[in-house]
C-alpha positions in Angstrom: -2.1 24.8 13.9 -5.8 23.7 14.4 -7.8 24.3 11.1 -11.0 25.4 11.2 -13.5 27.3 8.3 -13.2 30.3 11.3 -9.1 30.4 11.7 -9.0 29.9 7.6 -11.1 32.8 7.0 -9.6 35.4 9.9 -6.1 33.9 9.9 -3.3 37.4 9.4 -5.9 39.6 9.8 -9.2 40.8 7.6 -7.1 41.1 4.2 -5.0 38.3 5.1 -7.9 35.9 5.8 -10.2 37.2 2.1 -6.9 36.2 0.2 -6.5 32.9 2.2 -10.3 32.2 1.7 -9.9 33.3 -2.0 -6.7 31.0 -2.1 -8.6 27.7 -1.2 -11.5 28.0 -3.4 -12.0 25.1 -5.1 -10.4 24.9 -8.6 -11.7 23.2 -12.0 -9.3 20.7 -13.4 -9.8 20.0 -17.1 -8.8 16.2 -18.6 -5.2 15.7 -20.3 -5.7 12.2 -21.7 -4.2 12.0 -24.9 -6.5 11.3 -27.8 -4.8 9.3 -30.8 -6.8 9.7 -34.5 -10.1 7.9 -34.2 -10.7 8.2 -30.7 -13.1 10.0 -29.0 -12.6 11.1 -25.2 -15.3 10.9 -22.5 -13.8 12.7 -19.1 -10.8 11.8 -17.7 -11.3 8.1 -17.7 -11.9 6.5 -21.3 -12.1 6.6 -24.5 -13.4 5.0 -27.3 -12.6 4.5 -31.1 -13.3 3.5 -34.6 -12.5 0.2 -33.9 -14.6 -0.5 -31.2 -11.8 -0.3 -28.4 -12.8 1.1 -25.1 -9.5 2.1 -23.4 -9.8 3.2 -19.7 -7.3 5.3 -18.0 -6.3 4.0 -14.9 -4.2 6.4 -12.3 -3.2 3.6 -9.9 0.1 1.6 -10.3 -0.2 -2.3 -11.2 1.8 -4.0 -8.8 0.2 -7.5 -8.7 -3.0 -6.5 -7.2 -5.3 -6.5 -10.3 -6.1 -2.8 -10.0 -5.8 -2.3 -14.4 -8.5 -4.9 -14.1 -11.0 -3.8 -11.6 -11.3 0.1 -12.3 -11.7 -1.6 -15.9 -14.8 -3.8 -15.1 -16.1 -0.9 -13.2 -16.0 1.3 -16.5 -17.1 -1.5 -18.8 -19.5 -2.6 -16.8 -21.5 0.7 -16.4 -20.9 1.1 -19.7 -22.3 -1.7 -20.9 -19.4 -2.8 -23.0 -17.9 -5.8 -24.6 -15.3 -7.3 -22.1 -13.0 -8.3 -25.1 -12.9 -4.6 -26.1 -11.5 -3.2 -23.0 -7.8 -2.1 -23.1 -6.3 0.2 -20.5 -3.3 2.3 -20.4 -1.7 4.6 -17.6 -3.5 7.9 -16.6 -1.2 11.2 -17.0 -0.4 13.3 -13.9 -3.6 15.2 -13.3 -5.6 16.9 -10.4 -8.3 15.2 -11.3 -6.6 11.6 -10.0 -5.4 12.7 -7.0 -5.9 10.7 -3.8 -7.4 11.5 -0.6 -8.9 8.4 0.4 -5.7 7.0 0.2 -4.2 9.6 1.9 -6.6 9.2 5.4 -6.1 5.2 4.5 -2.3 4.9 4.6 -2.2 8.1 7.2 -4.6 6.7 9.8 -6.7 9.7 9.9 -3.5 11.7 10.6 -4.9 14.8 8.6 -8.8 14.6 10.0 -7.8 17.8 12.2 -8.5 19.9 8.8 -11.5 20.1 7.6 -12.0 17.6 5.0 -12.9 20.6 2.2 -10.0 21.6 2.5 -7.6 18.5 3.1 -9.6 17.1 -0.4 -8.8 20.3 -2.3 -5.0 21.1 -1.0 -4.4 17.5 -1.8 -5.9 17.6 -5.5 -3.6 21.2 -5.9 -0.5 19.1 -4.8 -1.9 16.7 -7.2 -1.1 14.1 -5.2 -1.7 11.0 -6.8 -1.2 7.5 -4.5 -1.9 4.3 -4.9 -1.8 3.2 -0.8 -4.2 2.5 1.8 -6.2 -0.2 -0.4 -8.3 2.7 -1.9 -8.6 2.2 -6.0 -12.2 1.3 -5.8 -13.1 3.7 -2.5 -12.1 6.5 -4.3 -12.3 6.1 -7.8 -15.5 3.6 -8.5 -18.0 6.8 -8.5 -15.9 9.5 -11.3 -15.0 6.5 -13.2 -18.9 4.8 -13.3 -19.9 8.6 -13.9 -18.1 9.0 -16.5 -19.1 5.6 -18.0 -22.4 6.5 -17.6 -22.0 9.7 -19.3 -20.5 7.7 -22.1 -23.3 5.3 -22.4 -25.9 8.3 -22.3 -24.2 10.3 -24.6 -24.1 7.6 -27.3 -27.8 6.6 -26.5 -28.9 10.3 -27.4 -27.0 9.7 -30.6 -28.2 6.3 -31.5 -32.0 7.4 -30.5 -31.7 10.8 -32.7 -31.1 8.3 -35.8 -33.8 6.2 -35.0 -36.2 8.9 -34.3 -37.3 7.2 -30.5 -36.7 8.4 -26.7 -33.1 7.6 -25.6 -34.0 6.9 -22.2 -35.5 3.6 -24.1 -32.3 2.8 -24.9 -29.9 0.4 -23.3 -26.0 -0.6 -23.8 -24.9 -4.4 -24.0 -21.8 -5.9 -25.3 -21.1 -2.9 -27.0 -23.7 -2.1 -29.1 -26.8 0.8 -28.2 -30.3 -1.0 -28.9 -33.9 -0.1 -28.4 -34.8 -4.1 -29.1 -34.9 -3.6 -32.6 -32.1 -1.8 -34.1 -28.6 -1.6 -32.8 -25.4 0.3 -33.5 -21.4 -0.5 -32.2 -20.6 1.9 -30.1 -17.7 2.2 -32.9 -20.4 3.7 -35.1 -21.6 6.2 -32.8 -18.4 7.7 -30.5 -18.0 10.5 -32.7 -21.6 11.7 -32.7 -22.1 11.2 -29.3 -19.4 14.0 -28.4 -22.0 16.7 -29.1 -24.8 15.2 -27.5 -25.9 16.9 -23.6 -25.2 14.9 -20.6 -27.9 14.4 -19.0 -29.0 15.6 -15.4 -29.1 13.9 -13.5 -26.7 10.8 -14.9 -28.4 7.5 -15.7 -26.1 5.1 -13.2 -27.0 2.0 -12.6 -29.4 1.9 -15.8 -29.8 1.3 -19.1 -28.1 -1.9 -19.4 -25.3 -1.7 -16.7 -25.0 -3.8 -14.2 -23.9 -7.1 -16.2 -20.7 -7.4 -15.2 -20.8 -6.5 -11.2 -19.4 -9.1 -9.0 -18.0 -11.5 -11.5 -14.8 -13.2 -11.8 -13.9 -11.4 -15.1 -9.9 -12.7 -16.3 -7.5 -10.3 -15.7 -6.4 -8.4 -18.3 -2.6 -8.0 -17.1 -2.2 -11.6 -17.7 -1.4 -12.9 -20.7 1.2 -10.3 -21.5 3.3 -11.2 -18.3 2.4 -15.2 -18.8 3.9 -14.9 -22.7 6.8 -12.5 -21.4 5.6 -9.6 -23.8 5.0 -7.1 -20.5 7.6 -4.5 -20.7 8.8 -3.7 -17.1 11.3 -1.3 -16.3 14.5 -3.3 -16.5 13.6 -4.1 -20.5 13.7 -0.4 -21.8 15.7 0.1 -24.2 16.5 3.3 -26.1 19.6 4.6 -28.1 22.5 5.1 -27.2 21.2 4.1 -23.1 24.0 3.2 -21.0 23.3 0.8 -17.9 23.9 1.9 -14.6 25.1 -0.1 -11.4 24.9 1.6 -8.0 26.6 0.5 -4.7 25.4 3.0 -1.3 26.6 3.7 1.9 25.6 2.0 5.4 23.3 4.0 7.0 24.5 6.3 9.2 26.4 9.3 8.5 29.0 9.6 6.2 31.1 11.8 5.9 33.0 10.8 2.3 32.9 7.9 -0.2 36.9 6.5 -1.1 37.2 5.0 -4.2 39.3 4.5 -7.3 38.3 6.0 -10.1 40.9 5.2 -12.8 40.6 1.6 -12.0 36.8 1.3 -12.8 37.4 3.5 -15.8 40.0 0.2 -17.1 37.2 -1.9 -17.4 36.1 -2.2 -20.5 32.7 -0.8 -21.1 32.8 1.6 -18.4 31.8 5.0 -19.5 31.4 7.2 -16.3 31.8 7.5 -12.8 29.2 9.2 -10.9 29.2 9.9 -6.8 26.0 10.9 -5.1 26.2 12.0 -1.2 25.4 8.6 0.2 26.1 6.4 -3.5 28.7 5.5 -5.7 27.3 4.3 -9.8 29.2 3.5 -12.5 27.9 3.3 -16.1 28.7 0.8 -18.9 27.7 -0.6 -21.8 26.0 -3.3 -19.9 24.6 -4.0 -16.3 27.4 -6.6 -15.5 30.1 -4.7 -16.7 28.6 -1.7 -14.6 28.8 -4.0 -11.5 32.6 -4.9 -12.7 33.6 -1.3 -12.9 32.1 -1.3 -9.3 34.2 -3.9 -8.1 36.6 -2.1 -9.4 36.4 0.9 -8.0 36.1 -0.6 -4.3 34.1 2.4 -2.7 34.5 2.3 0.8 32.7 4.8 2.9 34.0 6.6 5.8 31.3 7.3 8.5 30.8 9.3 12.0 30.2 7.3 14.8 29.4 3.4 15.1 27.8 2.0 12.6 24.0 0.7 12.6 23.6 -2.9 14.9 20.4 -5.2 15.7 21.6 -4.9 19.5 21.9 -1.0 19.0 18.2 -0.6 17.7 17.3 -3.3 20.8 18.5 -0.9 23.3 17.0 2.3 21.3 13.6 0.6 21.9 14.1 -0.2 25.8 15.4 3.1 26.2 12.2 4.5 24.5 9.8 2.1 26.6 11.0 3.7 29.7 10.7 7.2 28.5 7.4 9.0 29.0 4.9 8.1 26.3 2.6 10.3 23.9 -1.1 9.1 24.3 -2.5 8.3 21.2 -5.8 6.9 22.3 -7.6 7.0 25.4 -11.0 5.9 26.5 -12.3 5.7 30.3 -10.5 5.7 33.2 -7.6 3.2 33.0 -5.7 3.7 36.4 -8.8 2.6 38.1 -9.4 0.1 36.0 -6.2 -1.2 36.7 -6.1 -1.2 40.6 -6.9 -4.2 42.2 -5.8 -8.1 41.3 -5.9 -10.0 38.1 -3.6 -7.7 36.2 -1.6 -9.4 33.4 1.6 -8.4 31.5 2.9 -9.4 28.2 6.2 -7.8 26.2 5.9 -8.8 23.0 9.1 -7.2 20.1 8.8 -7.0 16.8 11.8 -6.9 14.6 12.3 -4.8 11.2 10.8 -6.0 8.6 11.4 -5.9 4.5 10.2 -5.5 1.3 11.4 -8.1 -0.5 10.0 -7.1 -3.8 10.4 -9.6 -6.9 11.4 -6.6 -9.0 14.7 -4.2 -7.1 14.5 -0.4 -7.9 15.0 0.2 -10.9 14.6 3.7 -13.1 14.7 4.5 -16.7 15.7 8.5 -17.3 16.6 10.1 -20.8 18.0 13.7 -21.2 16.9 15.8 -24.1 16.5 19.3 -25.3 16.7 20.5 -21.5 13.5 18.1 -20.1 13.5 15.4 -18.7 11.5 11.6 -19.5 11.3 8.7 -17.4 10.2 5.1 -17.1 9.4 4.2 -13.3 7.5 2.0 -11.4 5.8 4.1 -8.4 3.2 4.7 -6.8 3.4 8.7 -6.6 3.9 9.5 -10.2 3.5 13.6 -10.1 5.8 13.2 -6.9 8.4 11.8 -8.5 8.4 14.0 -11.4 8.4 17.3 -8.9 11.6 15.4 -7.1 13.5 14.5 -10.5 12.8 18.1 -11.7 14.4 19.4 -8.3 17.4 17.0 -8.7 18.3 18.7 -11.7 17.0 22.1 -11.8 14.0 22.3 -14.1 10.6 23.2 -14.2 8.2 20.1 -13.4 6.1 20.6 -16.6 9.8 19.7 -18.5 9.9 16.3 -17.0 7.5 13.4 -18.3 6.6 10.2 -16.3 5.7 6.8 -17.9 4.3 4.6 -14.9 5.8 1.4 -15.2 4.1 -1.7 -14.0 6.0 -3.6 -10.8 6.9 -6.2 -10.3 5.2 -6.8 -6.8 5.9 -3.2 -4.6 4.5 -4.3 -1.2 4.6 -0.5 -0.6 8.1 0.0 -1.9 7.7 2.1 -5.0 6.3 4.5 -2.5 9.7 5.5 -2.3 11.4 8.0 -5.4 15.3 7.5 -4.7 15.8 5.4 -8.1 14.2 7.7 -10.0 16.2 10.9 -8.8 19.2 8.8 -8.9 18.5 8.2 -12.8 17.4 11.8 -13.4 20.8 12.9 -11.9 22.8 10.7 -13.5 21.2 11.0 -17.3 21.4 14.7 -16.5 25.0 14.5 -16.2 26.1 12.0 -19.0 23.2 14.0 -21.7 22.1 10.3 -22.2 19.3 7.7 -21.4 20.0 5.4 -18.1 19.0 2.5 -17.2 19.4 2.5 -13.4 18.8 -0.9 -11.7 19.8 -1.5 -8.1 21.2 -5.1 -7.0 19.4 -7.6 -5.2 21.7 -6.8 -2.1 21.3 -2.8 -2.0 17.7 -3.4 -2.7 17.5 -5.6 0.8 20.3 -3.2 2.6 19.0 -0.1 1.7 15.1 -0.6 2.1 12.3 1.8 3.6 11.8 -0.8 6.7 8.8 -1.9 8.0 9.6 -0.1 11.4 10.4 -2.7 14.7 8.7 -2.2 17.6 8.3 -3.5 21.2 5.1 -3.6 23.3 3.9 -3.8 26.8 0.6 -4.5 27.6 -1.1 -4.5 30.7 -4.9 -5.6 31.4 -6.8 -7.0 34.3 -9.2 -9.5 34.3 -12.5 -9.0 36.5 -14.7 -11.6 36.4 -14.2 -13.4 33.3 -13.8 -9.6 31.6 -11.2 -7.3 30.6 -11.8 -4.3 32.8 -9.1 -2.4 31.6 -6.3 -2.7 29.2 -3.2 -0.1 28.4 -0.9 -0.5 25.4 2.8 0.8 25.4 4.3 0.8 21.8 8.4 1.8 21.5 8.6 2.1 17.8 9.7 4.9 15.5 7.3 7.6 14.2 7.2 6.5 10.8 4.3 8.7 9.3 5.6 12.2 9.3 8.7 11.5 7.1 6.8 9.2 4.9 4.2 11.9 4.4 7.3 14.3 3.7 8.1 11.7 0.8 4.8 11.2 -0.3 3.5 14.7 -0.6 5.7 17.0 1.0 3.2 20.2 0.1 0.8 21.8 2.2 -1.0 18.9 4.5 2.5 17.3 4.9 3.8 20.3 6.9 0.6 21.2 8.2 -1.6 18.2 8.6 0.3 15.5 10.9 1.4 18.5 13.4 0.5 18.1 16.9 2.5 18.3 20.1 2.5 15.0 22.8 0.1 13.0 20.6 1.3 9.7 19.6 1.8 9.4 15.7 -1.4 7.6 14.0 0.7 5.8 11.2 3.1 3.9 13.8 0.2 3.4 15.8 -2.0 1.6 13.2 -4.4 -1.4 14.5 -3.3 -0.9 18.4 -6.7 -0.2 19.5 -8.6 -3.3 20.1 -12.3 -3.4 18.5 -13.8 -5.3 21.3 -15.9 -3.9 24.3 -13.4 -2.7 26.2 -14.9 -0.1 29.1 -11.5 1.3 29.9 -8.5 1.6 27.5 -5.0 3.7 26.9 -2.7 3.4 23.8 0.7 5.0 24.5 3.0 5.8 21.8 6.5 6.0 22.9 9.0 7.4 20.3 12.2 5.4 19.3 14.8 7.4 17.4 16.3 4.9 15.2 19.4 5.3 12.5 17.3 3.5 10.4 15.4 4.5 7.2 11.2 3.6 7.4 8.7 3.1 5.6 5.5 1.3 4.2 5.9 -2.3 4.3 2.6 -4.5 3.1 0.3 -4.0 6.3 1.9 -0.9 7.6 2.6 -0.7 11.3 -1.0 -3.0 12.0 1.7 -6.0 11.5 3.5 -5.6 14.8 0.3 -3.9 16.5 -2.0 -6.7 16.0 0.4 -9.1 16.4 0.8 -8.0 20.1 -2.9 -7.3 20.3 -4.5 -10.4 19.4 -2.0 -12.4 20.9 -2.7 -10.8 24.4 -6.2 -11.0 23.8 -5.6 -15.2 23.7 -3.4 -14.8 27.1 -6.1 -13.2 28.6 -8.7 -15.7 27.7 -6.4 -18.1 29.0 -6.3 -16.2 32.6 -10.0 -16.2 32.5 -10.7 -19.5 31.3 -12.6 -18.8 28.2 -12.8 -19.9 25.0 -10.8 -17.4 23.0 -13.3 -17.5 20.1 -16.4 -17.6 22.1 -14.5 -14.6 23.9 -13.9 -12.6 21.2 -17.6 -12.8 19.7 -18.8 -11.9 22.8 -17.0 -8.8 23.0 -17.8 -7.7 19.9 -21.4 -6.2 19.8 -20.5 -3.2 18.9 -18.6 -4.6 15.8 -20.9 -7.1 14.4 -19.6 -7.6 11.1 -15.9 -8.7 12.3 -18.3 -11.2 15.0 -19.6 -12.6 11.8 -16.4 -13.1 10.2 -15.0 -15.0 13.2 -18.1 -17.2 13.3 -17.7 -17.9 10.0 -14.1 -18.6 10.1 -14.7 -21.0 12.8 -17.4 -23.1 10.8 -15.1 -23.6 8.1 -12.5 -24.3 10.0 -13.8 -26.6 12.4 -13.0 -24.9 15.5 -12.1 -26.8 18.5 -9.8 -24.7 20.2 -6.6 -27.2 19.6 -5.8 -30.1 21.3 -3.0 -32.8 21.4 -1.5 -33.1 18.3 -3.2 -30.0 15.9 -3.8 -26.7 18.0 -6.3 -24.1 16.7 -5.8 -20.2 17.0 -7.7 -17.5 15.6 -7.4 -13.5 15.4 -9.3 -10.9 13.9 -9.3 -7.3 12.2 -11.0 -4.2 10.9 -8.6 -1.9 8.5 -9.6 0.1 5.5 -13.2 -0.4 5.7 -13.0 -4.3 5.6 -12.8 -7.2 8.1 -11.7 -10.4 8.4 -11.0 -13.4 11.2 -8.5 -15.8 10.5 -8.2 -19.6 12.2 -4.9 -21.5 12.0 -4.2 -25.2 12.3 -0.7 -25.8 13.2 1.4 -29.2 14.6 4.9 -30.1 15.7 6.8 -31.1 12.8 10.0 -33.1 12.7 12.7 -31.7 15.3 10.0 -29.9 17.4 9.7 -27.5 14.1 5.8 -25.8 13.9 4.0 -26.4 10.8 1.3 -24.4 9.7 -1.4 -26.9 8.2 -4.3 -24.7 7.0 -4.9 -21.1 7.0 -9.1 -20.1 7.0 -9.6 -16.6 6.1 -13.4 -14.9 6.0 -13.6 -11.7 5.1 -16.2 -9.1 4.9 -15.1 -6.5 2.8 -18.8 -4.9 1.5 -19.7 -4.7 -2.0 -16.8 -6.7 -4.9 -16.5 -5.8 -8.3 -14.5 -8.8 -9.2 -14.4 -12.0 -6.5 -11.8 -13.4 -7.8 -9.5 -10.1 -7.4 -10.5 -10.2 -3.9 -9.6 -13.9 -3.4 -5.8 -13.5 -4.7 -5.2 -10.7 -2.4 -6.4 -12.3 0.4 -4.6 -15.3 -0.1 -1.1 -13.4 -1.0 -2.0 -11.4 1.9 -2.4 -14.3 4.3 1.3 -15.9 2.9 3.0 -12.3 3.0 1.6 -12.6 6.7 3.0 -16.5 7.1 6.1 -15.0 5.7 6.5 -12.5 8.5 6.0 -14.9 11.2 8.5 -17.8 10.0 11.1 -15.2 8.1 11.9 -12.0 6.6 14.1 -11.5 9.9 16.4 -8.2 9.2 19.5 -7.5 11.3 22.0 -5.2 11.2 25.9 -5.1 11.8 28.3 -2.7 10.8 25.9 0.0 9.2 24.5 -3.2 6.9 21.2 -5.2 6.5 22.5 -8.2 7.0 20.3 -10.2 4.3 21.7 -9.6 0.4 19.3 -12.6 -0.7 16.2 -13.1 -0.8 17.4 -16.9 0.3 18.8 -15.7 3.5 15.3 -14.1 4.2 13.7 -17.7 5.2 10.6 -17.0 3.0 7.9 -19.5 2.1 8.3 -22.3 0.1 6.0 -24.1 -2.1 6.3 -26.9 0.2 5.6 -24.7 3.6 2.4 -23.3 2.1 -0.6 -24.3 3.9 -4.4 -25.3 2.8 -5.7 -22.1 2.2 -9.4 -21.7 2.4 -11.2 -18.2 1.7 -14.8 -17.2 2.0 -16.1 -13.9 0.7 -18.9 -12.8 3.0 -21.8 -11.3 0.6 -22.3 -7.6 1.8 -24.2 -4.5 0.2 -22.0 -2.5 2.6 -19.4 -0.1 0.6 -16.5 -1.5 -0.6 -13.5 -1.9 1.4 -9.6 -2.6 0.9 -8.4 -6.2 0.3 -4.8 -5.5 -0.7 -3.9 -5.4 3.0 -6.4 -6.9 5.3 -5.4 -10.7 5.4 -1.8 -9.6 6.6 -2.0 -8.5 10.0 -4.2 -11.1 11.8 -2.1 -13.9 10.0 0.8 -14.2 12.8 -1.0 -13.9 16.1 -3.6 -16.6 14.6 -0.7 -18.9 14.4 1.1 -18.0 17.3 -2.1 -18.8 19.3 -2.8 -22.0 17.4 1.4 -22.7 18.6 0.3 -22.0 22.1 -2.7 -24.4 22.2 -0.3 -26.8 21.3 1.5 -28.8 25.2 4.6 -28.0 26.0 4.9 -25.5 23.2 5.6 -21.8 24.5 3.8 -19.0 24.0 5.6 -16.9 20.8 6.3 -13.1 21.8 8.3 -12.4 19.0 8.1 -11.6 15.1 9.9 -12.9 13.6 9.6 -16.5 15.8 12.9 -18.1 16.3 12.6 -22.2 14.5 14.1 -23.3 17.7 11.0 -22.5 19.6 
């Protein structure tokens, strides 16, 4: 179905069509924050009390990436408060948080066919709240500086109506209102300022805001997990909780679990038994003795059909290259660009990629009175209290959520499973749980970063690309992941459309340069494997193959791959910028007999960034990554030094890709059941990392994601510059290379 405001209105007929209209008006959705004695509420984003606290409600999970901080500093700072003052604490499930630049972000647009009215307002009725797609500040910097605003004016009306002058005279700094010769905590005027009128229009950007824009404030998520006083999900504790060890399936489909019961009950400790379709969990009076009842009960599952294998999912993808592809992008006429000499023809495979979180699932779920409360870290809060409420058969306004903070998600806690598991077992046993899944069925039963394998095809035409086509085999990710996310009204509607390619799997395959004639093909792999959102999404494998083609073809041409690239860029002249600037800092000289030099670049979420790579042959012919220069123009910070830790955890999550993180399959089984076996970065493998912020009044963009995707291919081309060295096709690389 096509939406349009014509089909909406007429859709079923004349009647039909008024109550569809009527349906979709846009609704009002009051604020829920709680409001403790002393405190006085301004929107749905902070409060303030007696004691001078400001306390911002923040809707977006915390899983490393400073988020608690920076919608903070965007409050305080249009507020004009006193940094030490500012505490935060989680937002409750509301309309009013829900998500929809985040949404289009992690989706790839996958929903522009309705009408953006509409897609905003379905969305905030699902109340589908996300954190994904990089989007905290895109979409909630302008209701959270309006309400600060509010706040400031509200308490400058109050301050000026005791000092008998104009409040617009008034300004807000470190806390206090003053006119320049009286001032008042904002302690002392909160409660007053409750039944002052907000002004029209608001006073942003005035008044006193404005101090604390662009600086590198501390975080305030810090000191709590330096001291060990953060509370993450695995340290709940409540009465009478049991903890609960869980063992699943291999993937595939199974048709029973065999185990034996009586001899996990013999363990002492043990208190229950509980099978799910696919999982097997026993509950004790501790975790280890959960995992010894476990052991005990040696659950073996009984499947149809052969189980999952790296060589299976191989041939899946060679199969699905040769199949007739779904065209996900076109622009000019490719065939004719491709006739004639100086075609060139690259395979380049991608392999399934991980998580690899610090912190496994984990879930905390207590059953009383009939309802239902749990302690999770996620990223889709209302959605996992819909799912637990389905899981065991109540209403969702019975369940309550506490957000957890994570410990490092990489997209992970996009996923609910933990959480129903916990609701369904605490259902059962009339008890609290706490659920926490090993290290090994963390690894073997992940959301994977889906594999893929590419074939592209250009031809060069005097010292130009004249035409370039893109085949991707890779699994259409974004559909089921949407199901997960939001499975409501845009998830069945939005991401329909016969023969085109799916937008999520094909994430950061279209090149940005000046290319007259281009095709993107999306060719479908059905895969027995679960996927998911992994740290860079599908742009990992995408601009892996991209940008490493892009160096092949300079090569064919004889060009200067950075010189190249810039001059193929002038209709993207902020990513031209950052690859200037990356090669200034990084002294680019294209490589040469013992240190070769590769570069790549990237738009995604509304930022950009070029990375250059210095690499060398190590001992044993092993390639060592030297330095890593990253610059990145992603518009208009709040906090710099945010920015900088993302891109730098960003550029090692992208080392990590390259060097490790391989996953293969036997038997039904990730292979990996340590994060040891993974091959991740050490200390001692960690390059020189150098990061320049290019200044930029242009609107923020996303930072949580941007420095992973371009981080391989630079590397891989700096590899190739290198003699004798062959050119890398793969991702993970093989050491041996």
């Amino acid at each position: 179905m096509e939406f349009s405001r014509r089909n909406i209105l007429i859709g079923g007929g004349a009647g039909a069509g008024l109550l569809v209209a009527w349906s979709l008006w846009p609704r009002a959705y009051g604020p829920n924050l709680t409001v403790n004695p002393g405190e006085q509420a301004f929107g749905a984003w902070l409060k303030i009390g007696r004691d001078g606290i400001v306390t911002v409600a923040v809707p977006q999970a915390e899983h490393g990436q400073g988020v608690v901080t920076a919608l903070a500093q965007v409050v305080a700072d249009e507020l004009g408060a006193d940094w030490r003052t500012v505490a935060v604490e989680p937002a409750p499930i509301n309309s009013l948080y829900a998500n929809p630049v985040g949404v289009d972000s992690l989706f790839e647009g996958a929903f522009d066919r309705m009408p953006k009215a509409l897609r905003t307002e379905w969305l905030r009725r699902d109340t589908v709240m996300l954190t994904g797609g990089s989007s905290t500040i895109r979409m909630f910097e302008r209701p959270a500086r309006a309400a600060a605003a509010t706040a400031r004016a509200l308490m400058a009306q109050a301050a000026a109506r005791r000092w008998g002058v104009d409040w617009t005279e008034c300004e807000a700094k470190d806390g206090f209102i003053t006119d320049g010769r009286w001032r008042l905590r904002f302690a002392e005027l909160a409660e007053a300022a409750v039944s002052e009128t907000v002004p029209e229009p608001l006073p942003l950007g005035s008044g006193g805001a404005g101090r604390l824009a662009g600086t590198d404030l501390p975080r305030l998520d810090s000191p709590a997990k330096i001291d060990g006083s953060a509370n993450f999900t695995a340290d709940i504790r409540l009465p009478e909780m049991v903890h609960v060890a869980i063992r699943h399936a291999p993937l595939g489909e199974v048709r029973a679990i065999r185990l034996n019961r009586d001899a996990a009950m013999k363990v002492a400790g043990v208190v229950d038994v509980i099978e799910g379709d696919e999982w097997v969990a026993v509950a004790a009076a501790s975790w280890w003795i959960a995992q010894k009842g476990l052991d005990a009960a040696a659950p073996q599952a009984v499947s149809r059909g052969p189980g999952v294998s790296s060589a299976g999912i191989a041939k899946s993808l060679d199969h699905a290259l040769g199949e007739e592809g779904r065209l996900a992008f076109a622009r000019g006429d490719v065939a004719e660009a491709l006739e004639g000499g100086g075609l060139v023809e690259a395979h380049y495979r991608i392999g399934v990629g991980g998580h690899a979180a610090i912190e496994p699932r984990a879930a905390v779920a207590a059953w009383r009175d009939g309802g239902l409360e749990l302690w999770v870290p996620t990223q889709v809060p209302a959605q996992v209290r819909a799912l637990a409420a389905e899981a065991v058969g109540i209403a969702p306004d019975r369940v309550i959520v506490h957000p957890m903070p994570i410990g490092g998600s990489f997209g992970v806690a996009l996923e609910s499973e933990a959480a129903v598991q916990a609701a369904t077992i605490a259902a059962k046993l009339k008890r609290p749980v706490n659920l926490q899944w090993s290290r090994a069925d963390d690894l073997r039963r992940d959301a994977f970063r889906a594999p893929a394998l590419a074939r592209l095809t250009a031809r060069v035409d005097q010292g130009r690309i004249a035409g370039w086509r893109s085949r991707i085999a890779t699994p259409s990710t974004g559909p089921d992941l949407a199901r997960r996310v939001m499975p409501g009204g845009p998830a069945r509607w939005g991401m329909r459309g016969e023969g085109r390619g799916d937008a999520y799997a094909m994430g950061g395959a279209v090149p940005p340069y000046g290319i007259p004639a281009l095709a993107v093909q999306h060719h479908v792999a059905d895969l027995p494997i679960p996927t998911g959102h992994v740290r860079g999404g599908a742009h990992v494998a995408n601009v892996f193959a991209r940008e490493s083609f892009i160096d092949e073809l300079a090569a064919r041409a004889g060009a200067d791959p950075l010189a190249w690239r810039i001059g193929m860029l002038g209709g993207e002249p902020r990513l031209a910028r950052c690859l200037s600037t990356a090669a200034s800092l990084g002294g680019w000289e294209g490589g040469g007999a013992g240190s070769g030099q590769g570069v790549a670049a990237h738009g995604f979420r509304g930022s950009h960034v070029a990375v250059l790579a210095e690499a060398h042959r190590g001992e044993g012919g092993r390639p060592v990554v030297d330095r890593l220069v990253a610059a990145v123009d992603c518009g208009r910070v709040v906090n710099p030094d945010l920015v900088r830790q993302q891109i730098e955890g960003g550029l090692l999550f992208g080392l990590a890709h390259l060097f490790g993180a391989d996953i293969g399959f036997a038997r039904g089984l990730a292979e990996p059941v340590r994060l040891g076996a993974l091959r991740l970065p050490r200390l001692a493998d960690t390059p020189d990392i150098t990061v320049e912020l290019i200044a930029s009044d242009e609107a923020p963009g996303g930072v949580g994601e941007v420095a992973v995707p371009p981080v391989a291919p630079a590397i891989a081309n700096a590899l190739a510059t290198l003699p004798g060295f062959p050119r890398i096709r793969s991702l993970p690389m093989e050491l041996s290379a």
